[in-house]
Structures are given as structure tokens and as C-alpha cells.
N, C-alpha and C positions, 0 to 999 in steps of 0.2 A: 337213614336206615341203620337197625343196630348189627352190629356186626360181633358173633361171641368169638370165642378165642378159639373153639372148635372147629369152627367155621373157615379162621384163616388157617389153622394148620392145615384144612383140609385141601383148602384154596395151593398152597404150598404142597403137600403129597400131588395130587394133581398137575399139578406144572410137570412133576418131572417124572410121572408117568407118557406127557404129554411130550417132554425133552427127548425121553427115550426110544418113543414110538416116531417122533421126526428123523432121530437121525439114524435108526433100520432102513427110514423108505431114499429118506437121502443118499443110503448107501447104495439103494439100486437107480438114481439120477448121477452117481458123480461117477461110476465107472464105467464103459461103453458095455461089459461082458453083463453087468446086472440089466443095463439097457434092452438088451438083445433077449436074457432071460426071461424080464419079464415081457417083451412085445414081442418076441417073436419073430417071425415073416409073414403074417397076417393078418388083415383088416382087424382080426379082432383082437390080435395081441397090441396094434398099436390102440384101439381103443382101449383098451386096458393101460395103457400107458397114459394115454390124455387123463384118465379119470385117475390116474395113480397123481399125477401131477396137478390136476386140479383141485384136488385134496390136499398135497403138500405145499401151494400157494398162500394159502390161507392160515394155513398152520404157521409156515414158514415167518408171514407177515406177522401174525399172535407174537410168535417167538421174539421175533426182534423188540417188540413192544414190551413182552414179559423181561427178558434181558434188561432194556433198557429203564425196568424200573426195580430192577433188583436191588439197586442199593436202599432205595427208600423201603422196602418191603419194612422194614423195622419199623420206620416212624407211620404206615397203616397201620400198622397192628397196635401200634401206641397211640394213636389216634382213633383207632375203632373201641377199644378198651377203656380210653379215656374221656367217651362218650356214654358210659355207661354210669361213670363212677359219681358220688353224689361228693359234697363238699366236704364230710367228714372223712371219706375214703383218700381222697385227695392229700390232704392236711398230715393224714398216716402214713402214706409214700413218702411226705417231707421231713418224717420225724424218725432217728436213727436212736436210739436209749442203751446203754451199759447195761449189760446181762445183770450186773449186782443190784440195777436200783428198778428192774421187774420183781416185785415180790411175788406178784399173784400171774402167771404164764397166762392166764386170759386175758389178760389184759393186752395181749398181741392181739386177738380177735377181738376185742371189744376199742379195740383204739386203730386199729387196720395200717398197725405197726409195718411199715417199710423196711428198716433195717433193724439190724441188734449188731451192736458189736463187746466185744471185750476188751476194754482197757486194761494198761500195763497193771499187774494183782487181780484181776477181776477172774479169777480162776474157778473152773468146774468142780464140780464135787463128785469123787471125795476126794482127788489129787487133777494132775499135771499131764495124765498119761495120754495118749492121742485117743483111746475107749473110752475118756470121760469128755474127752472134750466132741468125740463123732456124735455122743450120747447129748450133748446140750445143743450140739450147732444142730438135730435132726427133731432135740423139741421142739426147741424155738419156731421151726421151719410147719411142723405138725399143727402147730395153734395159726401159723400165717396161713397155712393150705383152709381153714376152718372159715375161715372168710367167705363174705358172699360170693364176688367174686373170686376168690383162690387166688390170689396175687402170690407167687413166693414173696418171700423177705431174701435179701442181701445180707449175708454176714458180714461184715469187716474185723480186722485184729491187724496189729501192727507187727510184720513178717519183715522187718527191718535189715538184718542179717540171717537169712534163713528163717525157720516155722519157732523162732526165737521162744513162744511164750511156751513150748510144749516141751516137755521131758524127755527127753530119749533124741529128741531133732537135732538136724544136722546146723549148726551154727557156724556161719560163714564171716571172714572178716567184718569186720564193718567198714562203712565205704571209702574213708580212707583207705585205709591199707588196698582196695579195689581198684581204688583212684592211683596206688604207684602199680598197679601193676598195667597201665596205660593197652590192656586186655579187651575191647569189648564181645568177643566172642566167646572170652571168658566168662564175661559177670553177665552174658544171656544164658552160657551155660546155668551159673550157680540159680538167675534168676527160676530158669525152667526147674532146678530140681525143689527151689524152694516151695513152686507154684505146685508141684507132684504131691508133696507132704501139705503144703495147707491143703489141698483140696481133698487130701484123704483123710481131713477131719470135718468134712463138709460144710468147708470157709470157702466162700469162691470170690473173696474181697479182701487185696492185702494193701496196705495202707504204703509204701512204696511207687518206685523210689522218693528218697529227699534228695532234689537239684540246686539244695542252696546252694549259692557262694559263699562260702566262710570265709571274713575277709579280716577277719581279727582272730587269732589263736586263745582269747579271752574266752568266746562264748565256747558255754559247756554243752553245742551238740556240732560243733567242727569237726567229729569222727563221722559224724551223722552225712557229712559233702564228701563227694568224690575229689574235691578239690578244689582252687583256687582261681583255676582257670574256665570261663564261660564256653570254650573250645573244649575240654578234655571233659566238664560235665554234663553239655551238652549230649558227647559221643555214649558215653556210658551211661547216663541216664538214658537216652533212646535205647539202647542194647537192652536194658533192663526191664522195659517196660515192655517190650518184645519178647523175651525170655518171659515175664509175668502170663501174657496173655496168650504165650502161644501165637505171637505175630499179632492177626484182629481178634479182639475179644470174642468167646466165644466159640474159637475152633474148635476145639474140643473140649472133654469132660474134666480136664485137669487146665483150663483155662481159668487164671486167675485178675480179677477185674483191678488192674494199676491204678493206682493212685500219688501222683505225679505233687511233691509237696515240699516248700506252703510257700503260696501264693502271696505277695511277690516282693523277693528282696529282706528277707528275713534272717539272711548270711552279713548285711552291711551293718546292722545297726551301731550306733554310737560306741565305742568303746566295748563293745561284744556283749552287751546286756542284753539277752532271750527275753523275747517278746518286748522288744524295745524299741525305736525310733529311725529309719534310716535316712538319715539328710543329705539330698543329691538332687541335681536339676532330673527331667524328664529324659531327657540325650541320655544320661548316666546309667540313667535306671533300663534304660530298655538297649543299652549297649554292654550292660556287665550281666544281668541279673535276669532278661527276658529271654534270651537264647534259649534256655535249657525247654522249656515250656514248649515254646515254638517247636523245638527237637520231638519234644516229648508227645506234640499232636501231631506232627507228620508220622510219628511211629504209632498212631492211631490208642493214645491213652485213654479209657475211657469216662477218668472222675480227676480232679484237682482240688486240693485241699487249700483253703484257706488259710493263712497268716496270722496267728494272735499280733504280731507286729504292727507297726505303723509306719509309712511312709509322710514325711513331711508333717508330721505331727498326726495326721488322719489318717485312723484307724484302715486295715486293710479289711475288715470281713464289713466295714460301710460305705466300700469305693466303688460305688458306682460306675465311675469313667472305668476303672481299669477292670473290674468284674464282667463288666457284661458291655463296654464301648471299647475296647481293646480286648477283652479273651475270647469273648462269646462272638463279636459282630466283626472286629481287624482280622482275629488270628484264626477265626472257621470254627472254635471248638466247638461238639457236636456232644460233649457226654455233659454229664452234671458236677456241681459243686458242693463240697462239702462242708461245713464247716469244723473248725480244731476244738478239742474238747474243751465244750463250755465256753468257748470262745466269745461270743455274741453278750454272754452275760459282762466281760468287761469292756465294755465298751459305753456304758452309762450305768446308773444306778436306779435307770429306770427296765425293767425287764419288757415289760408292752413295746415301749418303745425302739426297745434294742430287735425286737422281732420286725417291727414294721420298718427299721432303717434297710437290718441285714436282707430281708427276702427281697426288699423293693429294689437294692443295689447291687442283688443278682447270684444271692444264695437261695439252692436248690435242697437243700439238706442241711438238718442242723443237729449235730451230734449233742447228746444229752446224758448227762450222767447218773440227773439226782431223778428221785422217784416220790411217789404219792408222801406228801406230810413232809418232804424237803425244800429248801429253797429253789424256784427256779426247778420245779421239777417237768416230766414231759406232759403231763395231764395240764397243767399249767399252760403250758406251750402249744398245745392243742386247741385250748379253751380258748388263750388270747388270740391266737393267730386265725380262729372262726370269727371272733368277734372283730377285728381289723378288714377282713374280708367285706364284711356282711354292710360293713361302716364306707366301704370305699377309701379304706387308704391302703389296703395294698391289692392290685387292680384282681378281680378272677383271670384274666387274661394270665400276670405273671403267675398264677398258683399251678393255670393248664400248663407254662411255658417248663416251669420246675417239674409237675409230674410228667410231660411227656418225657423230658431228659428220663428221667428215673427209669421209666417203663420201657424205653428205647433199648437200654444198656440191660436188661433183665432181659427181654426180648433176644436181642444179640448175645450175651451168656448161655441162652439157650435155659432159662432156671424153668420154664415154663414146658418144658418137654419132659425131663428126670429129675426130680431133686434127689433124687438118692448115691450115694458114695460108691465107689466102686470098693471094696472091702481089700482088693490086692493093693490099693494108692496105700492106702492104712496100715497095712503091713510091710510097704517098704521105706515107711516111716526111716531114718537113723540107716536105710542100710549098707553096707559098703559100697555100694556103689553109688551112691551119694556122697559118702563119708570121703572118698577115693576124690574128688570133682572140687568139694570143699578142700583138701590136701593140695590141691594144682593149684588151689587159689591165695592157699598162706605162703607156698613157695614165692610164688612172683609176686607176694607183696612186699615184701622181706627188703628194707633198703640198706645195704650198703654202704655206711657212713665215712668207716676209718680200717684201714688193715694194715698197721704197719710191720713190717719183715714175712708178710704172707703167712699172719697167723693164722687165718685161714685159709683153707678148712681143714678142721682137725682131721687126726690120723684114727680111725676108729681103733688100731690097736695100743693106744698108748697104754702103759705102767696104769696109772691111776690117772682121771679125769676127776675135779671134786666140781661140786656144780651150789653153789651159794643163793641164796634170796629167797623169801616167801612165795613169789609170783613163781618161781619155777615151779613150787606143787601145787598151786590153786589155779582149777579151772572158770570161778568167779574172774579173778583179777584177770585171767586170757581172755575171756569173755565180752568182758565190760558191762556195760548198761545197756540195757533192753533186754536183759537175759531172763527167762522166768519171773522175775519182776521188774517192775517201772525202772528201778534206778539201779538193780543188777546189785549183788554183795559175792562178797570176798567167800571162800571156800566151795564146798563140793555142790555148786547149786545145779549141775546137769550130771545126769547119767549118761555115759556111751562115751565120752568123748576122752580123750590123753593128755594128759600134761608133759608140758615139757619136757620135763625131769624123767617123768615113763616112758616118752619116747626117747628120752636118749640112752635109759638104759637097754630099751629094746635092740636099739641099732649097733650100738659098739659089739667089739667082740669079745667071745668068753672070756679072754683074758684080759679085758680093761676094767680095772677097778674104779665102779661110779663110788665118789662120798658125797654127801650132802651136809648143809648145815644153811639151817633158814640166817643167820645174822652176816655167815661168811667168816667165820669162827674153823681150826682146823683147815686150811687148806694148806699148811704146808710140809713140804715133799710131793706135790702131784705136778703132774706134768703142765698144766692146762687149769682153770682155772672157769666156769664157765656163770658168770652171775647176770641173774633174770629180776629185775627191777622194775616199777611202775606206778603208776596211778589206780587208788582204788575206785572200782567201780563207780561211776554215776551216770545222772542222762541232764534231761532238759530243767531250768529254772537252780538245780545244785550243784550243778556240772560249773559253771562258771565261775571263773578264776581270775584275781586281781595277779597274783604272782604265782608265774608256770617251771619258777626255780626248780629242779629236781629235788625230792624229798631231804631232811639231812640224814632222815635214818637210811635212805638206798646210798645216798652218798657216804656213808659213812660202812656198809655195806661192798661197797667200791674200792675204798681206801684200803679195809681189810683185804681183804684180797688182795691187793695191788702189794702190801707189805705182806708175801708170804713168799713173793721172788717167783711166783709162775707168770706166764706171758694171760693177760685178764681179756675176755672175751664178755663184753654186754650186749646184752641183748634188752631193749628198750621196749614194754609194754605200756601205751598212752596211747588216747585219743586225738592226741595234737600235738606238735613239735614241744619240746620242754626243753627250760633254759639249762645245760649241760653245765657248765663252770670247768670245777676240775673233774667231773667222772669223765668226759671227753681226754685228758690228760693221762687220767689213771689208766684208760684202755688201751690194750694193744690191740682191739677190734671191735667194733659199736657196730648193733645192729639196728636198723629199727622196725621193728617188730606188728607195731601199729597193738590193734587189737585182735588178733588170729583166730578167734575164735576156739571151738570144740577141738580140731584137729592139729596140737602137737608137735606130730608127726612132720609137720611140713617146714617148723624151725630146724629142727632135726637134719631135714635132708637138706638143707642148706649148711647148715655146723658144720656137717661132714662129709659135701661136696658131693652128695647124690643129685644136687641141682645146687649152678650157678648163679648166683643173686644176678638177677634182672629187673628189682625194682627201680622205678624214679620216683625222685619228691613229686608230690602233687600238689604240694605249693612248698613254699622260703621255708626253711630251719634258721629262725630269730638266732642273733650273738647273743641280747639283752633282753629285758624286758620294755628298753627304748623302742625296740626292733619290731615289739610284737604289733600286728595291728597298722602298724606304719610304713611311711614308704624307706624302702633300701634305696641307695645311690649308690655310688662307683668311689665316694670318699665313705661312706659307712654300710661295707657290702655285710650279707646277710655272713651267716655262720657256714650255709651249703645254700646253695642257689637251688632254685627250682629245675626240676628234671635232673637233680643231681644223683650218682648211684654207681658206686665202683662194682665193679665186679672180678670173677677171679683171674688169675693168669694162668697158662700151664705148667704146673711145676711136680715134679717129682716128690713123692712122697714114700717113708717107710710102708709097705703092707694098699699101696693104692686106693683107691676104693676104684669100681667101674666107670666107665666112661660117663663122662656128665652130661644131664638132661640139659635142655635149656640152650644147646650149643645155636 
């Protein structure tokens, strides 16, 4: 029998009309005074009672029945809708395409498009703002409602550190710096406020958390892991994926759908080469590398992104065993699979082929970038993946097993009840009280490296502070990669957020003279000396680094300062530990800083002892470049050990500042 989607709503209003009218009568069964109420002291009050209870019997029984299938209520409804759909509807739920490469918005309706998402650049028109982006995520949605049956689409965007790809958003460390703050009621908080701001652009699919292990400081998305340890990304990857969804996906209207990534062991490869090779026995792999996962479905995630990587030479988005005989069928997971941009296409140079390996080995979704008249476009992917169907080599059974995943998690989002934005989410886009959450989160990522004579924390009223480096006034280089574009650039690329240098001249007092000078030119006579150094911007595939020496222009940056005779204060912005030399030497205080993101503010209140550094390493600080990627021993110990992190002592200072946070 067909079953419409009106019909189970209705099925569901009903139950708990049916919930609320049991438990009024139950109220007058479980008390003796309602007892008495309703029967009486006569024959007919007690028949009134038999018949009150012969009524709530049946009910009662219902009840337990309806209780005891509540959990499945999703996969009926996935089940009854996906008895309806024909095989080209189907095929559309499995296909996810880059807003850039839809020319023609029908073509959501005419292809019964399941997702859209926007990859790093793939930006709305005519800017960045969170109005252009409600305005594209509510077309796309308008052309998916057009459908016969009316299926929403899924949005996806990659919400990395915060609603990252948007103007004005609040941008949270990234996950190192996360990973020292050893928080996770922390990073559910930042995760919850990230999921507030995408969903007030009516995205309710963030492509988060990444649970790699980063095990070499070579690969360039190491900022991208909470850390080193399969215990400590475990913890805060589940915290995150909790904070995304609001607990189970779908609690509420600002519940954003996790995506738990990439699948599996894409932190090990060889010499830290992205999208590269990891060579380990079985034991290894599911003793370093499988944990977080497992974390991540007990905290009820509802999608896992597949691996461009390869384990053991073969590819991961055509691993059968570990896809769908270890994630889907060992480890319970109940949502769907997606695949990494484009991903599928390198895996042979055959594209037909590369569809019937990935679906059959137990991808549910396959992200797509290019469009009509491109290589490999989604029309393409459509066409073939009917005709593989139709041919018997990739079974109809696995194409119902990937749309019911689909329809489940849509289902359970609740996309099928409101698609529409609440317009307050959207307006508290950037707002301090956000901005205030991401602040708590640069403080305690903040490690701690070196303080020698308790150069920390300054004195807010000193003579003159001069504060030296490029990265002190660019909120690009605070930023990093993933920031409004794929691979993030150097200067004013957000609105809303503080740079270092403007928070500290905020904090000081009227009578402390800030100077600055980008090269570290002019600092002498100042009491303090404060230089902000780093890595410019990148992400995944240019991120990656043969040698993680610290620049010679920041080192040389360092040196000046050092020869102006003030005590030198670094503060270290990177994605990943960097070999030090001598700016370690030169410092009379090294911070590291990680990548802080938008708010400033929160180096700031560590500089000046508004909050005592609380961070720990989340993995080794390398001596060399021997170091990097390899193992430390007890005759060639690392630079700082993991969990390493001084913090301050009590010490009297000119002018105090308040008691400090953090105690």
C-alpha cells in the first residue's frame, strides 16, 4: 500500500493526540482521590470506572507498541516514500552538484537533485553576506520543493571553524588550537553556535567535524585534527558532532546535519602527502585511526565523508570491506556516505567505472562539481549510474539501501515539516554573543611554550609597548585556510572580527604607548616588545610542507626585536608545530597561538593576564625536521612533549590587572 508523506505526518499528529488523552485518564488510575472522583460510592460510578479502564487497556497496550517503534518511525517514512519513487528520483537523492556548476536552477527539478552544496569559492551572488547566501540556499530549496514528490534537498558547505565561508561569521580556531584546549564542553559550545549561524543561512549540513589523526606535521590540513592522540579526538570530535546537531539530529530548527570526516586514516599517510597512501597492518588502523568514528556514531552522526586517500595502496571511496563490512554492518552506522569532492573521479580514468566500483562498495552520495559540457559532470553521473542500474551491475537493492540512508536523515532533520529560516538565526549571525564564546575558545587554546623571568603577563600600563610583524594586523593570516576562500589569503578577508594589534590597543591603558612596525624596525626604548609571526594562509593539496623551518623573514623579524634590548614576546600563528631554531632563543616568551581565528581579543587577554594560559600541546613540538612525522625516544626527546603547557605564577605586578579567569 502507498503511503504519502501527508499521511505519516498525520499518522505522527495522531499518536500524540492519542499520548495526551492517555495520560489525563491515567491520571485519574494512578491516584486513589481521582479514583474515588470518578466512581464514586455507586454502582454506577464504579461502572464508570470499569468502562474508564476498559478504554485505557487498549490504549495503554497501543501505546507501548507505538513507544516501542518510535525509533524506527524514520526509516517507515523512508520506506513508505521510497516506494513511490521511480529510478530517476532515486539516482537524484544520490547526486549532491556545487551551486557553481547548476547553470540552469531547473535543473534541480528536472534531475530531482538531493543535495547542493558550496565548495571553498563557490560564493552567492553578489557578495559573502549571510542575505545572499539565505537567498541562494532558499532557491535551490524552491526548485527541490517543485518535484513531484517535493523531497527537500540538503544543503552542505564546509563550516570548518565556524559559518567560515560567510562574511560577517564568527570564526573559531581551528581544530588544533581546539585540540590544546583539552575543552570538550567547550568545542560543543562553539560547535552549537556555528550550527545557530549556518542554519540562519538555510544550510542545515556542515561538513564537520574532521577526526583525522595527523601523524606527520608535513601534511597541510594537520590544523584541520584536534590532535595526535585517537583518545583526545575521539572526545572532541563527539562533543562536536553533539554541539552540530543539537544532541540527535533534527532537534531542533537550528540542528545542523555532522559530517564526521574522511573516512579512514587520511591523517597517516606516508610522509604527510594529502590524499596519499597509509601503510599499516589492520590492528593499526583500527587501533589509531578508527576510534574517532566509532566516538562519532555513539554521539549519533548522521553522514561520514569519504577519504580521497588510500589505505594499503587501495583506494578508500572503493573499500568495500571497510565502507559498508566494518562502518555500515560492525560499527551500526545508520546515516549515509558521502563522497570528497570529486573524489570517485581519481580513482581510475575510467568515470563509468569509477561509479559502479564507489556505489557498489558502499557510497550513498557522490559530491560533484562539474556541470553540463564539463568533464565528469552531474548529468553524466546520472545518465551512467541509470544505465549500470538497468545493466545489473550495481544491484537496485544497493541504490534503495543509499536512498533510504538519504531520506532517513531528511526525515529526522525534520527538512520535510519547515524549510524555511527563522530570520532572528540570521540576524544573530557575527553577534557578540557569539563573538564572546569564540573569545573563551582563543583563550584556552593559547599554549604556553617559554616565559622566562615571568615575562608574562604584561603590565597593561607600561611607557610604551611596540608590537612588530605582519600577522599582528592581518585577520587573513589569524585566520588561516578555509576562511571565505578554499585556501584563505593574507589581509582584511572578514568583516567583524579584531586583530591582534586592535585588541591590544583596546586593552592597555590610556597611558601605554602601542607602536607598531610590520618588519620589527623602531622598537627601541619600549618597554616590551610584542612580535606576531606565522604561516600564510593555506588548506588541503598546498598546504603541505617538505620544510616546517620558521620563515627567514619572521626569523629575521625576531632577531630585530631581540637587538633593540626589550624582553621579546612571540606569539606563533601556524597550523602545525614549526621548526623554532633560534626565534625560540631570541624569546623571552613564545606563545602558540595556533590559528585563532576572527577574535583577537582572546590573545590579548592572555598577553595581559585577563586569562591564564591553560592550553596543552595536542600532539609533539618536532627539535628538527628529523623529528617531524617520526618517532621521539628518550635519547632524541621532542622540543615540548605532548600535553606540554606552562602557565602563569602569582606574581605581583605594577598597576595589577584583575583577578584572573581560568584559576
Amino acid at each position: 500500500m502507498m503511503v504519502s508523506i501527508e499521511s505519516a505526518k498525520l499518522s505522527i499528529n495522531t499518536k500524540k493526540m492519542i499520548y495526551a488523552d492517555l495520560f489525563t485518564a491515567l491520571e485519574a488510575v494512578r491516584h486513589p482521590e481521582h479514583l474515588r472522583a470518578v466512581a464514586g460510592r455507586t454502582p454506577c460510578g464504579r461502572s464508570r470506572l470499569t468502562n474508564l479502564l476498559s478504554l485505557c487497556l487498549p490504549i495503554l497496550l497501543w501505546s507501548a507498541g507505538a513507544r516501542a517503534e518510535g525509533p524506527v518511525n524514520y526509516d517507515q517514512q523512508a520506506d513508505a516514500l521510497l516506494a513511490q519513487m521511480t529510478l530517476e528520483e532515486k539516482i537524484g537523492q544520490m547526486t549532491q552538484v556545487d551551486s557553481q556548476a547548476i547553470k540552469d536552477m531547473a535543473d534541480i527539478q528536472r534531475y530531482f537533485l538531493g543535495s547542493v552544496l558550496s565548495g571553498g569559492g563557490s560564493d552567492p551572488s553578489p557578495d559573502n553576506s549571510a542575505g545572499s547566501w539565505l537567498k541562494l540556499s532558499s532557491e535551490v530549496q524552491s526548485w527541490a520543493l517543485k518535484t513531484r514528490l517535493k523531497i527537500p534537498l540538503i544543503y552542505g558547505i564546509d563550516a570548518v571553524h565556524g559559518h567560515n565561508n560567510v562574511d560577517g561569521a564568527v570564526i573559531f580556531p581551528h581544530n588544533i588550537g581546539m585540540g590544546a584546549t583539552r575543552n570538550p564542553a567547550l568545542v560543543g559550545r562553539a560547535a552549537r553556535v556555528t550550527a545557530e549561524e549556518v542554519a540562519g543561512t538555510g544550510i542545515r549540513w556542515g561538513f564537520a567535524p574532521c577526526v583525522a589523526i595527523a601523524r606527520n606535521e608535513r601534511w597541510g590540513r594537520t590544523y584541520e585534527s584536534f590532535g595526535e592522540s585517537p583518545e583526545l579526538v575521539s572526545e572532541l570530535g563527539a562533543a562536536e558532532v553533539s554541539g552540530l546537531q543539537g544532541g540527535q539530529p533534527g532537534n531542533n530548527s537550528t540542528s545542523v546535519l555532522a559530517c564526521a570526516k574522511h573516512f579512514l586514516a587520511d591523517g597517516g599517510t606516508q610522509n604527510g602527502v594529502d590524499r596519499g597512501n597509509t601503510v599499516c597492518d589492520e590492528a593499526t588502523l583500527r587501533k589509531i585511526y578508527l576510534p574517532p568514528y566509532i566516538a562519532a556514531i555513539k554521539a549519533g552522526v548522521g553522514s561520514i565523508m569519504v577519504s580521497y586517500s588510500s589505505w594499503n595502496g587501495r583506494k578508500m571511496h572503493g573499500n568495500q570491506y571497510l565502507l559498508t563490512e566494518v562502518l555500515k554492518s560492525e560499527l551500526g552506522f545508520k546515516g549515509f556516505l558521502v563522497s570528497d569532492w570529486a573524489a570517485i573521479d581519481e580513482m581510475s580514468d575510467d568515470y563509468r567505472r569509477d561509479i559502479e566500483t564507489s556505489i557498489n562498495a558502499g557510497l550513498d552520495m557522490i559530491m560533484i562539481p562539474n556541470g553540463p559540457g564539463q568533464h565528469n559532470s552531474y548529468v553524466q553521473f546520472i545518465t551512467l549510474l541509470g544505465e549500470l542500474v538497468r545493466e545489473g551491475r550495481v544491484p537496485q537493492a544497493r541504490i534503495d539501501d543509499a536512498v533510504r540512508r538519504i531520506l532517513r536523515v531528511k526525515f529526522q532533520m525534520g527538512l520535510f515539516n519547515d524549510p524555511h529560516t527563522d530570520k532572528a538565526l540570521t540576524a544573530a549571525i557575527g553577534s557578540s554573543e557569539h563573538r564572546q564564546v569564540a573569545r573563551e575558545c582563543v583563550e584556552q587554546s593559547l599554549v604556553l611554550l617559554k616565559n622566562v623571568n615571568q615575562t608574562l603577563p604584561l603590565s597593561k600600563s607600561l611607557k610604551r609597548l611596540h608590537v612588530a610583524g605582519a600577522a599582528a594586523d592581518d585577520l587573513g593570516i589569524q585566520c588561516g585556510g578555509w576562511t571565505i576562500g578554499w585556501q584563505g589569503s593574507a589581509g582584511q578577508t572578514i568583516h567583524g572580527g579584531t586583530t591582534i594589534l586592535a585588541a591590544i590597543r583596546q586593552v592597555v591603558a590610556p597611558n601605554c604607548k602601542i607602536t607598531y612596525s610590520a618588519d620589527g624596525a623602531n622598537a627601541e626604548g619600549a618597554d616590551a616588545v610584542v612580535v606576531v609571526v606565522g604561516e600564510e594562509p593555506y588548506a588541503e593539496m598546498k598546504g603541505d610542507r617538505r620544510d616546517l623551518r620558521l620563515s627567514a623573514k619572521d626569523a629575521a623579524v625576531i632577531a630585530k626585536a631581540k637587538a633593540a634590548g626589550a624582553p621579546v614576546i612571540t606569539v606563533l600563528l601556524s597550523g602545525r608545530p614549526l621548526i623554532l631554531e633560534s626565534a625560540l632563543d631570541e624569546s623571552d616568551a613564545l606563545l602558540a597561538a595556533w590559528l585563532p581565528g576572527s577574535e583577537g581579543e582572546g590573545v590579548a587577554d592572555v598577553l595581559f593576564g585577563d586569562y591564564k594560559p591553560t592550553g596543552k600541546l595536542p600532539r609533539i613540538w618536532p627539535r628538527s625536521m628529523d623529528q617531524a612525522g617520526g618517532e621521539v625516544t628518550a635519547d632524541t626527546p621532542a622540543l615540548f612533549p605532548y600535553g606540554f603547557g606552562l602557565t602563569y605564577t602569582r606574581v605581583t605586578m605594577l598597576n595589577a590587572p584583575p583577578a584572573v579567569r581560568g584559576e
